[in-house]
C-alpha positions in Angstrom: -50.6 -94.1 -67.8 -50.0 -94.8 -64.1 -46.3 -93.4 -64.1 -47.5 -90.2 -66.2 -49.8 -89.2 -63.6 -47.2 -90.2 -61.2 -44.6 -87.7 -62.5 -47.3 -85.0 -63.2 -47.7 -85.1 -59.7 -44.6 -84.7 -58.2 -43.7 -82.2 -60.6 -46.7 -80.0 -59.5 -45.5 -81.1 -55.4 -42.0 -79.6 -56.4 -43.4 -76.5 -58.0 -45.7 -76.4 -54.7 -42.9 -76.5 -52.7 -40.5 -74.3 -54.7 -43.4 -71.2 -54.4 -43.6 -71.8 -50.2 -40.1 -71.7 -50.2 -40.0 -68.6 -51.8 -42.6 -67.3 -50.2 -40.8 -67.8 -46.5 -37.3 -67.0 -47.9 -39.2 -63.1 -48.9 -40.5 -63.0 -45.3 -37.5 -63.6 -43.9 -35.3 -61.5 -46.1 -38.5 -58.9 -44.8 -37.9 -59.3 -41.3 -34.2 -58.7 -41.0 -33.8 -56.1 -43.6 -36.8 -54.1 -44.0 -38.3 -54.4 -40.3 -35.9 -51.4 -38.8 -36.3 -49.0 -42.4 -40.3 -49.8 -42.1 -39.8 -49.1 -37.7 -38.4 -45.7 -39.1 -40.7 -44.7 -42.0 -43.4 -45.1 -39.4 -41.7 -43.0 -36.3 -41.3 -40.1 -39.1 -44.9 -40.3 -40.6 -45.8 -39.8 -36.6 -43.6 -37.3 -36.6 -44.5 -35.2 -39.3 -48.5 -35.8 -38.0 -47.6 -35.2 -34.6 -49.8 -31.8 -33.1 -46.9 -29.9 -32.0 -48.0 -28.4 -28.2 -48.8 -24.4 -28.8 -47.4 -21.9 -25.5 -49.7 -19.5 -24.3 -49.1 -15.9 -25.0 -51.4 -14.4 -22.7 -49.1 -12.2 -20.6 -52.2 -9.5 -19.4 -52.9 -9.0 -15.8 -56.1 -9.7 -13.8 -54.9 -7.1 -11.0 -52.6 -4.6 -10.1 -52.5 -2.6 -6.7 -50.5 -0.6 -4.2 -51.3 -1.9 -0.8 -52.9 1.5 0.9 -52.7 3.5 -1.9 -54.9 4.2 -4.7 -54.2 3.8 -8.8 -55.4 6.1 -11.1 -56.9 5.3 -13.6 -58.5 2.6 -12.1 -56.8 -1.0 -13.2 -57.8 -2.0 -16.7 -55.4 -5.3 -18.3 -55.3 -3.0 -21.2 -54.2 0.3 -19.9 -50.2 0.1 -19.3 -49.6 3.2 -17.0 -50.8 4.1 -13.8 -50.1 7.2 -11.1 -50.8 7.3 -7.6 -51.5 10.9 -6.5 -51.0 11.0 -2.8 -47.4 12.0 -1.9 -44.9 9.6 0.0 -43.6 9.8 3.4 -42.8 6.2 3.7 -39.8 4.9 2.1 -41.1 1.7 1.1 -44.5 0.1 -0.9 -45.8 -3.2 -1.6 -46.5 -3.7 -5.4 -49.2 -6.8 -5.8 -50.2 -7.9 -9.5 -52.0 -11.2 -10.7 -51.4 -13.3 -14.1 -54.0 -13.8 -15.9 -52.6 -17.0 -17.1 -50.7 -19.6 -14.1 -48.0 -19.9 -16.3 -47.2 -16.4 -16.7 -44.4 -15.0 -14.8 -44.1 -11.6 -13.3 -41.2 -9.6 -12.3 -41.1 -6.4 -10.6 -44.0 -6.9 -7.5 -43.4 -7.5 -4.0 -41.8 -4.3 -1.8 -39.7 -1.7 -3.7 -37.9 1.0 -2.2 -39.4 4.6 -2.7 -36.3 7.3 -3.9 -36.9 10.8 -3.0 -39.1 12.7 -6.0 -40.4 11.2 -9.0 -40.6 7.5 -9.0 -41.3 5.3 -11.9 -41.6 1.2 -11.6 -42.2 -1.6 -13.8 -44.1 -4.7 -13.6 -43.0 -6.9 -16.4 -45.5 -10.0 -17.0 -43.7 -12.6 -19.6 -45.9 -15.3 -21.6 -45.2 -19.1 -21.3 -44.0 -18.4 -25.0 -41.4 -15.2 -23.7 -43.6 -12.6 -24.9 -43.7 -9.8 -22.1 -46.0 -7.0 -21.1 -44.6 -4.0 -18.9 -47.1 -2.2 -16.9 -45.7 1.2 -15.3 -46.5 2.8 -11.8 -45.5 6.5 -11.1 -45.3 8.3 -7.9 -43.7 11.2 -6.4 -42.3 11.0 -2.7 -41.6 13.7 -0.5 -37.9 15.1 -0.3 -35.7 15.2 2.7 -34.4 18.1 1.9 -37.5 19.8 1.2 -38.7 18.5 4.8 -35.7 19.3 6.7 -36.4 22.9 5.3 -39.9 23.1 6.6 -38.6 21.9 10.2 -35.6 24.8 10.1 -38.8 27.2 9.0 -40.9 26.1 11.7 -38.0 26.0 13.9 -37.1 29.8 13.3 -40.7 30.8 13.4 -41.4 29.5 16.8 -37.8 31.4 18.2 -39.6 34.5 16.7 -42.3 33.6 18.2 -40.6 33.2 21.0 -38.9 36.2 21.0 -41.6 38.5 20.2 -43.6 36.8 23.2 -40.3 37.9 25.4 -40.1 41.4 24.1 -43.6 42.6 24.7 -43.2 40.5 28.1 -40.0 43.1 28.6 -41.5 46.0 27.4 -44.6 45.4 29.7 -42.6 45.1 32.6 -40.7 48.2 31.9 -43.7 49.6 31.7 -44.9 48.5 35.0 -41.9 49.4 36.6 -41.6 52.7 34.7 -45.2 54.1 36.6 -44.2 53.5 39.8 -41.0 55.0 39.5 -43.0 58.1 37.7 -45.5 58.7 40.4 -42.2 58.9 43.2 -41.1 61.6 40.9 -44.7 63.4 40.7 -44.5 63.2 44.4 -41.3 64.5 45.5 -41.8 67.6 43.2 -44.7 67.8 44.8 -43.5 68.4 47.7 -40.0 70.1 47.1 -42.8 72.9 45.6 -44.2 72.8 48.7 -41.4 73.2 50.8 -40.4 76.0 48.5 -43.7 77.7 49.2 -43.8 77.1 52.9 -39.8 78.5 52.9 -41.4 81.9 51.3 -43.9 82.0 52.9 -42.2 82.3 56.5 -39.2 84.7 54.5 -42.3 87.3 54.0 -43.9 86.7 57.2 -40.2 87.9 58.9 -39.8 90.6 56.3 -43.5 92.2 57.5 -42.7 91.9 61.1 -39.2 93.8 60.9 -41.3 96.4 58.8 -43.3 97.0 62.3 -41.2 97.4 64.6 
């Protein structure tokens, strides 16, 4: 009876031990096989969850000027084009715009050069995602040409001027010199008639006295 109970032991021991050997021979196959596929699977399951990061595309501005000068209409993110009215002398202007969004960029501010005539500028504002906005400011600037005309007019109109001023100055003094030079005439016929009379008058008085005697 002893001996059966003996042997029905260690036959369940070596089943016992059979199952834990199995058991750690599975965990181990697990951990050098499986441990780098299961690393993966979970890296791509993060991947596939993972919130991808959305770029702004705000690319509006907050303000847009011309230092001294004055846009119309008056600045509206919305509204692209803008005039200034006053005309252009200067050969230069400061453009100044603001993002509204820091990591918008903006190309097309700072000082530009002013061409004579019609001028037209951008101001390009591109979104963090590349999406751009254009914003347009006209203006017209004076001509050389037109201003090198006015001086050549204004020059000619003051040698007229000028020469006017000098004529009437001649004329006057002609005039001047003409009346005393009229009044010597006056004179000296004056007295040439007088002469003349006094001459005939002493020819008659000889002419009576030769009568008498």
């Amino acid at each position: 009876m002893k001996n059966k109970v003996l042997s029905f032991m260690l036959i369940t021991l070596i089943i016992i031990l059979s199952n834990i050997t199995s058991t750690f021979a599975g965990f181990a196959d697990f951990t050098d096989e499986q441990a780098d596929k299961q690393a993966q699977e979970q890296i791509k399951e993060q991947e596939e969850h993972k919130v991808t990061e959305v770029k702004s595309s705000d690319n509006y501005l907050t303000g847009l000027n011309v230092e001294g000068y004055t846009l119309t209409p008056d600045f509206d993110k919305q509204v692209l084009e803008y005039t200034i009215k006053e005309e252009f002398d200067s050969r230069e202007i400061n453009i100044k715009a603001t993002t509204s969004n820091e990591k918008a960029t903006v190309n097309g501010n700072g000082i530009v050069k002013i061409e004579e005539g019609k001028n037209e500028y951008r101001v390009d504002v591109t979104a963090e995602n590349g999406s751009v906005r254009t914003y347009i400011i006209k203006l017209k600037a004076i001509e050389e040409k037109k201003q090198g005309q006015d001086e050549i007019i204004n020059t000619e109109a003051i040698g007229t001027t000028s020469e006017i001023i000098n004529t009437n100055n001649e004329q006057k003094a002609n005039e001047e010199n003409k009346t005393p030079n009229t009044m010597i005439y006056i004179v000296i016929g004056v007295v040439a008639v007088i002469i003349i009379l006094v001459i005939i008058s002493k020819k008659k008085s000889k002419n009576r006295k030769r009568r008498k005697h």
